[in-house]
C-alpha positions in Angstrom: 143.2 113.2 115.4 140.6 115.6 113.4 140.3 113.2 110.7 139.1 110.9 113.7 137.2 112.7 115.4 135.1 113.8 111.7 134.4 110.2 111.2 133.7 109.7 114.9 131.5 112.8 114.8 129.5 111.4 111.9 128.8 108.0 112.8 127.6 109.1 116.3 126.0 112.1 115.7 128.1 114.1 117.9 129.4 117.5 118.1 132.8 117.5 116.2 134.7 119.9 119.1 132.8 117.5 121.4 134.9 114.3 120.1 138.1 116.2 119.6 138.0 117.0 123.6 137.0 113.8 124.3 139.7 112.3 122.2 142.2 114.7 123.1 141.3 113.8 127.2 141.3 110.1 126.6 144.8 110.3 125.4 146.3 111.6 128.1 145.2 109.1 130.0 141.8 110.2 131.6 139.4 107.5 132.3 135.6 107.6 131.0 134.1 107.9 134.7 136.6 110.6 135.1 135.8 112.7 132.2 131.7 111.9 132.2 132.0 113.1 135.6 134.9 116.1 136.3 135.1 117.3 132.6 131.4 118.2 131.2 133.0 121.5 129.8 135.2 120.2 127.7 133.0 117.4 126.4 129.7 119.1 126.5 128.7 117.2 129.3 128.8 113.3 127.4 127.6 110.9 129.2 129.7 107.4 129.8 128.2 105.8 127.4 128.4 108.0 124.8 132.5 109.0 125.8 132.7 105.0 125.9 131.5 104.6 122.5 133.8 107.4 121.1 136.9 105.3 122.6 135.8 102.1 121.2 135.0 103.0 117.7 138.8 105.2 117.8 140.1 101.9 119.1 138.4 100.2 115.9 139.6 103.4 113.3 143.6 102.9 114.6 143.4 98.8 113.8 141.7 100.1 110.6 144.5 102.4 110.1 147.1 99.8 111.0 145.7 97.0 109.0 145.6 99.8 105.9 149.0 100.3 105.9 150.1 96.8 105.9 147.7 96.1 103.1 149.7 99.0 101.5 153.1 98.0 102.0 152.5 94.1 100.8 151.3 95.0 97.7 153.7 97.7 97.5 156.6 94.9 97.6 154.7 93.1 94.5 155.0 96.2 92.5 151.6 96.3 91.9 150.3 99.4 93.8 149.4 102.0 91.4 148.2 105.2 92.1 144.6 104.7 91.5 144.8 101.7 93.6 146.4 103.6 96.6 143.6 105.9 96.2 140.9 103.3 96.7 142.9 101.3 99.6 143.3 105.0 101.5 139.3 105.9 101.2 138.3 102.3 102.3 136.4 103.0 105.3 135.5 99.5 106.6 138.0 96.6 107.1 135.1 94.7 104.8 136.3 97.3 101.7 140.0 97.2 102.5 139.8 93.5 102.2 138.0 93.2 98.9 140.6 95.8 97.6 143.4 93.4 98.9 141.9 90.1 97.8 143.3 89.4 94.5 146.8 90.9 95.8 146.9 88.4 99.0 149.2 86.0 98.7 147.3 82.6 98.7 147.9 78.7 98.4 148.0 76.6 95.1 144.6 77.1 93.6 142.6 76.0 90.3 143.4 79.0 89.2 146.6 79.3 90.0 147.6 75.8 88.4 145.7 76.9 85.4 148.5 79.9 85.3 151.1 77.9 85.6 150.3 75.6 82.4 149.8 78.7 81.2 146.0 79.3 80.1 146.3 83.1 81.4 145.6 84.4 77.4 143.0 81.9 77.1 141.0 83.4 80.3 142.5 87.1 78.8 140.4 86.0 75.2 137.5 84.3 76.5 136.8 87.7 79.1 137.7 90.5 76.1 135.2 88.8 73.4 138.2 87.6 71.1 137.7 84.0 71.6 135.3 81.9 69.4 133.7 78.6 70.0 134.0 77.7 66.6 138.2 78.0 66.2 138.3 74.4 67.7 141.4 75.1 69.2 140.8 74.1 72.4 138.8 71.7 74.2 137.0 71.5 77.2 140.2 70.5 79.5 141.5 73.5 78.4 138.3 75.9 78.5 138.0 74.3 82.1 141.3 75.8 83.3 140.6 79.2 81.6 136.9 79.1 83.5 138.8 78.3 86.6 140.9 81.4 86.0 137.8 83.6 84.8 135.8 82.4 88.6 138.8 83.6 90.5 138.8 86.7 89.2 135.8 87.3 89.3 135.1 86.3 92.6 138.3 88.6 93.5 136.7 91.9 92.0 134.9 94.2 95.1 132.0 95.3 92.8 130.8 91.1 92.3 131.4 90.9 96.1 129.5 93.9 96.9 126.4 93.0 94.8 126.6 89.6 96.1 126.0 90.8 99.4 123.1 92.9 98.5 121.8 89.7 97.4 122.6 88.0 101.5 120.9 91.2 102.8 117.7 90.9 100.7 117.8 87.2 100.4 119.4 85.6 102.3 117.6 82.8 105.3 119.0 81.6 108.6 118.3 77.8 108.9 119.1 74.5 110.8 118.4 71.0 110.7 120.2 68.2 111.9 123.8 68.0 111.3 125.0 65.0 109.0 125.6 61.7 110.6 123.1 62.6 113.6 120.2 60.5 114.2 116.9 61.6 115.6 117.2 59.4 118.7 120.8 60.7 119.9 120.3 61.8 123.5 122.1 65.1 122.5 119.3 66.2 120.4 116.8 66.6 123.0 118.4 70.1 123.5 118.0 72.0 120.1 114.4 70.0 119.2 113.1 72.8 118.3 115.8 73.7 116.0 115.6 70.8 113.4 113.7 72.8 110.7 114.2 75.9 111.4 114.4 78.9 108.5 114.0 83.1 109.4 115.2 85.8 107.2 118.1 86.8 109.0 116.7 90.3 109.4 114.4 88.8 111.5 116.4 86.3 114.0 116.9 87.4 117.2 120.1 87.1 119.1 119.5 84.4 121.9 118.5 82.1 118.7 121.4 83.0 116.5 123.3 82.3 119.8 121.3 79.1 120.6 121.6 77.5 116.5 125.5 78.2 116.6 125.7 76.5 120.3 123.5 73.1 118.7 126.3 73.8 115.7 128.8 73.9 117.7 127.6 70.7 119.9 128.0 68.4 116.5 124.2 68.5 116.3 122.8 70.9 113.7 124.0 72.3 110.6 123.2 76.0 110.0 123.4 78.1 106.7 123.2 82.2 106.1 122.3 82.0 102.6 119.1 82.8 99.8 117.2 79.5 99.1 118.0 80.1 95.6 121.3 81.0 93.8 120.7 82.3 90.7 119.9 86.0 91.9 123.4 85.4 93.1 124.8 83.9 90.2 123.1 86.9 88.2 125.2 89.4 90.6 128.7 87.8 89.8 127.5 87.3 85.8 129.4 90.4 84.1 127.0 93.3 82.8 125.7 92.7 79.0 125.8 88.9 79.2 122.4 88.4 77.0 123.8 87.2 73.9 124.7 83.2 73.2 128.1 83.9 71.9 130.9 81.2 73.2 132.3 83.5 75.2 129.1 84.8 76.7 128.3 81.0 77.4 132.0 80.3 78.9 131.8 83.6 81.3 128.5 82.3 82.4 129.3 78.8 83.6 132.3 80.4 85.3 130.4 82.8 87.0 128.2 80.1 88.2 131.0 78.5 89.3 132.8 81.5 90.9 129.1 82.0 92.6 128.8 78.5 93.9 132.7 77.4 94.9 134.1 80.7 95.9 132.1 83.7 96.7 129.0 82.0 98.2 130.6 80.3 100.7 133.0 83.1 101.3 130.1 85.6 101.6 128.4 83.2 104.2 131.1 83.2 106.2 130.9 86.7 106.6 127.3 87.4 106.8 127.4 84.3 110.0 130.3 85.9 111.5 128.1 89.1 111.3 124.9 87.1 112.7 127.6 86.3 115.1 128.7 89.9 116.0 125.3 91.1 116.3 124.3 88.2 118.7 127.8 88.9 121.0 126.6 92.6 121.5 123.0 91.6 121.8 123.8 89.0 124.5 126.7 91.2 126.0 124.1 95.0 126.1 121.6 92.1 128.2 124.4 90.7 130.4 125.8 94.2 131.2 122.1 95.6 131.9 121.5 92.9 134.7 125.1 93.4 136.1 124.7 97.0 136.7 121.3 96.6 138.1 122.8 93.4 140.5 125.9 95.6 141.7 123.9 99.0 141.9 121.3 96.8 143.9 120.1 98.4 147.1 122.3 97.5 150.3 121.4 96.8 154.0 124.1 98.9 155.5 126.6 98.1 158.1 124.2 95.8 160.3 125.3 93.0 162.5 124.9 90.2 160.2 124.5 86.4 160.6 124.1 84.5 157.4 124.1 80.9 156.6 125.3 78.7 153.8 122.4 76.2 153.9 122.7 72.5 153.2 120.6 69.0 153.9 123.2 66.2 154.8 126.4 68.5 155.4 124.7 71.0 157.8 123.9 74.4 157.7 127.3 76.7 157.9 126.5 79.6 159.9 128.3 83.1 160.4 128.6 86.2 162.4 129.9 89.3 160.9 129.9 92.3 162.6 128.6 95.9 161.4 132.2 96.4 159.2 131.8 92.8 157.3 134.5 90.8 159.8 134.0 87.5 160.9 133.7 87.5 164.1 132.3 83.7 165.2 131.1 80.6 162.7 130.1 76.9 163.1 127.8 74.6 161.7 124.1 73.6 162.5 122.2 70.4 161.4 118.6 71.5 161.4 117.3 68.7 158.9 119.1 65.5 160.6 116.1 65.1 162.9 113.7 66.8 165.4 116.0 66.9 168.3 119.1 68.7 165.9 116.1 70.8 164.7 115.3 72.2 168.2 119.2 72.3 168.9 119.8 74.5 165.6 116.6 77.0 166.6 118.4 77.3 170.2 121.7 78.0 169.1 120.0 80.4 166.4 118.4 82.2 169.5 121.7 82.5 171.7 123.9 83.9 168.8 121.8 86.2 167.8 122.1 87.6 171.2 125.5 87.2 171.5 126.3 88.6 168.6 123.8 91.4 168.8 122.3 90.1 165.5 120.6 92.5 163.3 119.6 90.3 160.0 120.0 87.4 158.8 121.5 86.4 155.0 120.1 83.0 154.1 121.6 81.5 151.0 118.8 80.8 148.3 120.3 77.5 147.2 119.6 73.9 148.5 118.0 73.5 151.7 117.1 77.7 151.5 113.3 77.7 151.8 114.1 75.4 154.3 116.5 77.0 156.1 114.2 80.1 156.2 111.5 77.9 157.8 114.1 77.0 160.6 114.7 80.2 161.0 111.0 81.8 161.5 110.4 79.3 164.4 113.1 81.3 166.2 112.1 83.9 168.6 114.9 86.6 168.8 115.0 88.5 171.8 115.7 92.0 169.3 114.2 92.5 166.4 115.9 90.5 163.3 115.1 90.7 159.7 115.5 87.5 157.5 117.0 87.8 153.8 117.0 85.3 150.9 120.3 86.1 149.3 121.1 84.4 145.7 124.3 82.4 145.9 125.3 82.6 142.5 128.8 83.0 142.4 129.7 82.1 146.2 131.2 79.0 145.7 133.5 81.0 143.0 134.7 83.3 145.6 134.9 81.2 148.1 138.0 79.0 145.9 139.2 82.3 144.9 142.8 83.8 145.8 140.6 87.1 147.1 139.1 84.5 149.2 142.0 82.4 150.6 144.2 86.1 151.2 141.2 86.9 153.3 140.3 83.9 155.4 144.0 81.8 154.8 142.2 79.7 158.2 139.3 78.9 157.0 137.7 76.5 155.0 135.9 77.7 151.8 132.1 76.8 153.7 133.3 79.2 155.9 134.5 81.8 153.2 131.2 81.1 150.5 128.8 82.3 154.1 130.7 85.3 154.7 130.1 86.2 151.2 126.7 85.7 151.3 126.5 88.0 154.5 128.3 90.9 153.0 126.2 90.3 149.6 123.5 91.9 152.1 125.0 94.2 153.5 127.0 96.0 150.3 126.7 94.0 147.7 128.6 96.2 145.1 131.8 95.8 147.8 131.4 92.1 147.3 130.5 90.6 143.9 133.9 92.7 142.4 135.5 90.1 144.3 133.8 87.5 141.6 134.7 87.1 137.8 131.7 88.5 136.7 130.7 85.7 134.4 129.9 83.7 137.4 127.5 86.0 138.8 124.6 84.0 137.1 123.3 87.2 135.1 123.7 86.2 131.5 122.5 84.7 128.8 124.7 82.5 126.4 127.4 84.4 128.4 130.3 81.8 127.5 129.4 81.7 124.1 129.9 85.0 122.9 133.3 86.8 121.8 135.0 86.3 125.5 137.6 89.6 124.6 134.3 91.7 124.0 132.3 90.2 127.1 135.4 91.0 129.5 135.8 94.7 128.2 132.4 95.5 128.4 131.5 93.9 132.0 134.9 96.1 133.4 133.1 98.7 131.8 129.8 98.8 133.8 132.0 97.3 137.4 134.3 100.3 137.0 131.1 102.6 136.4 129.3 101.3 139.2 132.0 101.3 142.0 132.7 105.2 140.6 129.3 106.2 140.7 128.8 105.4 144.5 132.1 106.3 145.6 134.4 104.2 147.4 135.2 104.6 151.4 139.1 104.6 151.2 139.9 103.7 154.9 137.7 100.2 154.3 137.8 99.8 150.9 139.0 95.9 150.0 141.7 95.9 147.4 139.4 94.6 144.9 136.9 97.6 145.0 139.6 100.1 144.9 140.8 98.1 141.7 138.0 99.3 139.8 138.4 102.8 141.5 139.2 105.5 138.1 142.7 105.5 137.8 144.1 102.9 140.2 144.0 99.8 139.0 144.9 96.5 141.1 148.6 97.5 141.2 148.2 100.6 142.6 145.3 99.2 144.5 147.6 96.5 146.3 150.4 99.8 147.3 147.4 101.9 148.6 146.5 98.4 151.0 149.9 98.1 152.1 150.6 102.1 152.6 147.2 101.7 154.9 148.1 98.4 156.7 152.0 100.1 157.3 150.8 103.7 158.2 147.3 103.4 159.6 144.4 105.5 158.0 144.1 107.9 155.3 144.1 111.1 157.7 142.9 112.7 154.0 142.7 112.3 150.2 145.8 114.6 149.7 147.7 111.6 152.0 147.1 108.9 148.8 150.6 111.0 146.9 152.7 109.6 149.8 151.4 105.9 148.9 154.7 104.9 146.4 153.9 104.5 142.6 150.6 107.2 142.8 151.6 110.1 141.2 149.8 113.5 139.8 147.9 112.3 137.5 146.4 108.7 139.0 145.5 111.6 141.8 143.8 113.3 139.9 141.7 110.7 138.5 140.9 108.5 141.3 140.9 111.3 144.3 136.8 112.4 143.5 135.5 109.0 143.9 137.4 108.2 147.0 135.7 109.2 150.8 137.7 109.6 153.7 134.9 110.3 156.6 136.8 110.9 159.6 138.6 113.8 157.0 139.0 117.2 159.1 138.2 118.5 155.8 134.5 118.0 154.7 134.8 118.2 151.1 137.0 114.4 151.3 133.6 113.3 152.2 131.5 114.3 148.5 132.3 113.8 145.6 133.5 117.2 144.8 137.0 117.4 143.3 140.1 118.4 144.9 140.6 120.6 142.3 137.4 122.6 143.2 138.2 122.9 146.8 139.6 126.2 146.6 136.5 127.3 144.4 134.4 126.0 147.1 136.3 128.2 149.5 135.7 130.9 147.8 131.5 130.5 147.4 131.5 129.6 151.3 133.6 133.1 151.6 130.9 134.7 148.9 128.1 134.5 151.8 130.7 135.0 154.8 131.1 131.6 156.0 132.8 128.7 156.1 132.6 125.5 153.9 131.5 123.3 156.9 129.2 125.5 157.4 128.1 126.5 153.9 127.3 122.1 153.6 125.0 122.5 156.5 123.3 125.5 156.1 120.3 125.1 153.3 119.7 129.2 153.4 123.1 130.3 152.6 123.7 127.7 149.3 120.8 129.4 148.7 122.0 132.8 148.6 125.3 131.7 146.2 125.1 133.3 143.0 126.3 130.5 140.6 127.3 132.8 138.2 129.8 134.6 139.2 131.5 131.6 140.0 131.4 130.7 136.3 135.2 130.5 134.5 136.8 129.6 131.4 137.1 125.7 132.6 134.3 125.5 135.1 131.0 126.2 133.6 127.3 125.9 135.2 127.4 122.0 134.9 130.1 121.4 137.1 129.2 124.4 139.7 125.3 122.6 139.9 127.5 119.0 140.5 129.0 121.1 143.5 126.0 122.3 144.7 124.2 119.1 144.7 127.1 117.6 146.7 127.4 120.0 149.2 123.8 119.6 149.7 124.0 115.7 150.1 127.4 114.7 150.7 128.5 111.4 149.1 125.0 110.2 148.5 124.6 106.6 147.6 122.9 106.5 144.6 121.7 103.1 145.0 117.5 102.6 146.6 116.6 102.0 149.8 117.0 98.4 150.9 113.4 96.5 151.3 112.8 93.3 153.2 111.0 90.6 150.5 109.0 87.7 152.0 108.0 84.7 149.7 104.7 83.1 149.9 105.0 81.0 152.9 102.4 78.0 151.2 104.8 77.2 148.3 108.7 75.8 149.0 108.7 73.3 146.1 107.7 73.2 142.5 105.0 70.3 143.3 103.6 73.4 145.7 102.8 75.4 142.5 99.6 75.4 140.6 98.2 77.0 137.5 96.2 80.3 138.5 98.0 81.1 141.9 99.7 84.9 142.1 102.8 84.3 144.2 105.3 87.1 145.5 108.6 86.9 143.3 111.9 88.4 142.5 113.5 89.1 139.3 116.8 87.1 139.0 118.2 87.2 135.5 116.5 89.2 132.2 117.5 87.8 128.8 116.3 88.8 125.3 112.9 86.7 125.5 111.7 87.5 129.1 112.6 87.4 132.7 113.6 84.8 135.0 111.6 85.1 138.4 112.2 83.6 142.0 109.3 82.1 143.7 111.0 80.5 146.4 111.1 76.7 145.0 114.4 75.9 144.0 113.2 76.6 140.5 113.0 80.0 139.0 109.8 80.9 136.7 110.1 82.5 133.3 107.9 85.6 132.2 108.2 85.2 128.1 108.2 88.7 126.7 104.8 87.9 125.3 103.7 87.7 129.0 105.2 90.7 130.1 102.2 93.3 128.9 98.7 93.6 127.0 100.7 95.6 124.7 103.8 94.2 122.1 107.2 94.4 124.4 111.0 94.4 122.3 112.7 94.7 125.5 111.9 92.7 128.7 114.5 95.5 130.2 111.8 98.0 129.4 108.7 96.1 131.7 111.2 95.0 134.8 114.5 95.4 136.8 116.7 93.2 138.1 116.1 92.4 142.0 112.7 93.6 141.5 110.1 92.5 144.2 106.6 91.9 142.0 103.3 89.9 141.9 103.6 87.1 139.0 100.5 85.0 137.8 101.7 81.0 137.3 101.0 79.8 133.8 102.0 76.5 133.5 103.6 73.9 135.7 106.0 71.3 133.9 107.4 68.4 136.6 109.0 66.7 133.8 111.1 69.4 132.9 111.2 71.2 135.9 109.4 74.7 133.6 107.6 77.4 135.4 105.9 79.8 132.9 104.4 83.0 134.5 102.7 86.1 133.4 102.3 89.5 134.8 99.5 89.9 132.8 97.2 91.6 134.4 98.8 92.2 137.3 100.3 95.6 138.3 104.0 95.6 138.2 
């Protein structure tokens, strides 16, 4: 583990004991919100992103490790591993070394080189490389100096050091292009897509991700071709040319044209490969850092509360589905209205609007911002609600998803899925961090290129910012759906599916120490999960924060410090006040984790998420044709991607802010101007009806 956590250390610029505790905690089974959160002594107080970054590049060192040893152990059993060559294999330190190192020992199909072996032109190649060969013996003729240049290209294309200078030559060198894939004509109705794309050419340095992403998506289509290579070989050629190669001798000129060879049939495109699958790589994360920054921003968005909620699923021709939910989330009455049929169904819809909000006790209303939504909203402002009623545009994305689901069908095993995709949209109001980890989170709508990137990469990251979010608010046990407690540190949907059924057999969680009688949760999943669990109706005050079990007995004691009690002590804003922190401070709880107490007992089980605000679009615009160049319209942010930020405006249609819009000044981030969900002032651009295109700008316009 040192020799990890050194390397680890290094490459992050981290504190070596730092990475050894981490290390040391996240084998035995700790969980990064866990340690970020109950363990800042031992790690120095890393953050999750830093402690997730130390796991993943330790994942990444063991397959190293792993694929080193079989490496070792092949050409072991050729009888070719010398000690020299152990050496280099065991101080590779990227899988890009260890393979060059293994090249010329990997077993391999019939080659030209390999024939060339076999009839035996091995001393040939042997001559031709030392110097002993001379053009003049007329020995041999150029069948036979072919298959010793075939031999010389291999090897040469085998050796690390040509590989390595080769590459210097990609990095330096080497252009990202596209043009239209062979075979494809101009006029093919696919093309339309990637039009800007048929001459393309960037250093690769230079080329974004969402345009690496969008070149290998025309590729991959049948449409383009695209090359990561230098215009011009011969710098290339020069790098796989041995050293000294001036002269004119025969073997001088037989090394070069199998060096030009080796260059243009062997290392080129084998270099390519790699440099595009690193294009590739760098895209993924790219796309992947984008996607996880809106999901974390869309599940940490700021809920209504428990409110009495209607929502409706709107719809022209099939109705408007319509829901009640009361303050908890349950259904408690649906049916559908047909507001668009004609006036007399209009009137009908606005009456039965009226009554169930009064039945129902209505609070706000979740209107889905699909088809028929602006619509739907107008509908709904001609009602006149005896209470006061809030109305919500809530984005569907993802509601039909859920709505087909198992979640969804375990839920509501009556009901059809319009029924199921309004609920959804009525919790998404009220909590939506408790709903959307019922969806996949690819079908949240958040992404960008998200089902062309590496899908292994995608899915670990996304569980990493779900799991983060659901930890950092804290879940309500008692209430909690089996999905959300899924994500819960140290649960897991196994253990998440026995704490359901423990509740539904025995009642309520009287307490957090009741989870160890649910079957399968032992010590240690207690340990990790039992800090981001609430129980509210807990005698015990402490099961409502986020303080620790394992610090309730420290607690104890500072209440007993200033002769109270901890109830007391969490009410009381002049006695925290007299605690002297540092006497409290131990060999395993330091002042970080005493000032996390504090804080909690201050503001028990705060949501960190923002106060909920009511958004209204601009009433005058409800469809593109409303939209003109030069009006400033209310919007909301729905989706930011490398080159700018998609924006609601409340016609079926959302508007994009290019990242040259976003400021007067130069912006590398759109992430760094606006948030997801953010309610803001856009300026329209440009209206395209042909290709149904808003461009905006927040140009001056205060965000």
């Amino acid at each position: 583990m040192s020799n990890y956590a050194t390397i680890i250390a290094g490459r992050l610029e981290l504190n070596q004991r730092q990475v050894e505790k981490t290390i040391e905690l996240l084998e035995q089974g700790a969980t990064v919100p866990f340690i970020a959160r109950y363990r800042k002594e031992a790690t120095g107080s890393l953050n999750e992103v830093q402690i997730a970054a130390i796991r993943d590049l330790l994942v990444r060192l063991k397959e190293l490790d792993k694929r080193r040893e079989a490496v070792l152990q092949s050409i072991e059993e050729q009888g070719k591993l010398t000690p020299e060559l152990r050496g280099r294999i065991e101080a590779a330190e990227t899988l890009t070394d260890l393979e060059d190192l293994y090249l010329p020992y990997r077993p391999k199909r019939r080659t030209r080189a390999t024939i060339a072996l076999e009839k035996g032109y091995g001393p040939l190649a042997d001559a031709i490389m030392g110097g002993r060969w001379h053009a003049g013996d007329g020995e041999y003729g150029d069948e036979e100096l072919q298959y010793a240049r075939d031999i010389i290209a291999e090897r040469m294309s085998e050796d690390a050091a040509v590989r390595n200078r080769v590459r210097s030559v990609f990095r330096r060198k080497a252009m990202l292009t596209s043009g239209l894939a062979r075979g494809v004509k101009e006029d093919d109705e696919r093309v339309g897509k990637f039009e800007s794309w048929l001459d393309w050419r960037e250093p690769i340095g230079k080329a974004p991700s969402h345009r690496i992403l969008a070149l290998l998506r025309g590729e991959e289509a049948g449409v383009l071709r695209v090359h990561v290579r230098p215009d011009d070989g011969s710098e290339g050629i020069a790098a796989v040319e041995p050293k000294h190669m001036n002269g004119d001798s025969g073997c001088q000129r037989q090394m070069r044209q199998a060096a030009e060879d080796a260059y243009k049939r062997l290392v080129e495109p084998s270099i390519e490969t790699e440099f595009r699958n690193q294009l590739k790589e760098k895209a993924d994360r790219e796309a992947i850092r984008v996607f996880a920054d809106n999901l974390r921003q869309l599940l940490l968005a700021a809920p209504l509360g428990q409110k009495r909620t209607m929502a409706i699923d709107p719809g022209f021709r099939t109705g408007c589905k319509v829901v009640c939910l009361d303050a908890q989330g349950q259904l408690l009455h649906n049916e559908t209205i047909y507001p668009f049929t004609s006036v007399r169904e209009e009137r009908a819809a606005v009456s039965k609007l009226e009554a169930l909000a009064e039945a129902f006790e209505i609070e706000a209303i979740a209107i889905g911002n699909g088809t028929a939504g602006r619509e739907t909203e107008e509908v709904v402002q001609r009602c006149r609600f005896k209470n006061k009623v809030i109305a919500v545009s809530v984005s569907e994305a993802g509601a039909s998803v859920y709505s087909a689901s198992d979640v969804a069908r375990r839920e509501f095993p009556d009901y059809d899925i319009t029924v199921r995709g309004a609920v959804s949209i009525g919790r998404r109001l009220m909590d939506p961090l408790s709903e959307l980890v019922k969806i996949d989170p690819k079908s949240i709508g958040v992404g960008q290129y998200q089902h062309d990137v590496d899908q292994k990469l995608l899915a670990a990251s996304l569980g990493d910012v779900v799991e983060s979010c659901v930890n950092s608010v804290g879940v309500e046990l008692n209430t909690a759906s089996r999905e959300l407690l899924g994500y819960v540190s140290g649960i897991g949907p196994a253990l998440a599916d026995k704490i359901v059924e423990h509740r539904n057999r025995n009642g309520a969680f009287a307490d957090r120490q009741s989870l160890l009688k649910v079957k399968g949760l032992g010590e240690k999943a207690y340990e990790q999960c039992a800090g981001f669990l609430r129980v509210r109706e807990s005698k015990n005050p402490l099961d409502r924060s986020a303080v620790h079990p394992e610090r309730y007995a420290l607690v104890e004691k500072m209440a007993a410090s200033v002769g109270t009690d901890v109830a007391t002590l969490m009410r009381d804003k002049e006695l925290r006040g007299r605690i002297r922190l540092e006497d409290f401070v131990s060999e395993d709880c330091g002042m970080p984790t005493l000032k996390d107490i504090m804080r909690e007992l201050e503001k028990p089980g705060l949501d960190p998420r923002a106060r909920f605000e009511v958004f209204e679009f601009d009433k005058s615009v409800s469809k593109i044709e409303d939209v003109q160049a030069g009006m400033v319209l209310p919007g909301i942010v729905t989706n930011i991607t490398a080159f700018g930020a998609f924006v609601d405006i409340g016609v079926h249609q959302d508007g994009l802010i290019h990242v040259s819009q976003m400021a007067d000044r130069r912006v590398n981030d759109p992430g760094e101007v606006v948030h997801l969900h953010q309610h803001l002032k856009v300026k329209v651009l440009d209206v395209d009806l042909r290709r149904h295109r808003i461009s905006l700008t927040l140009k001056g316009i205060e965000v």
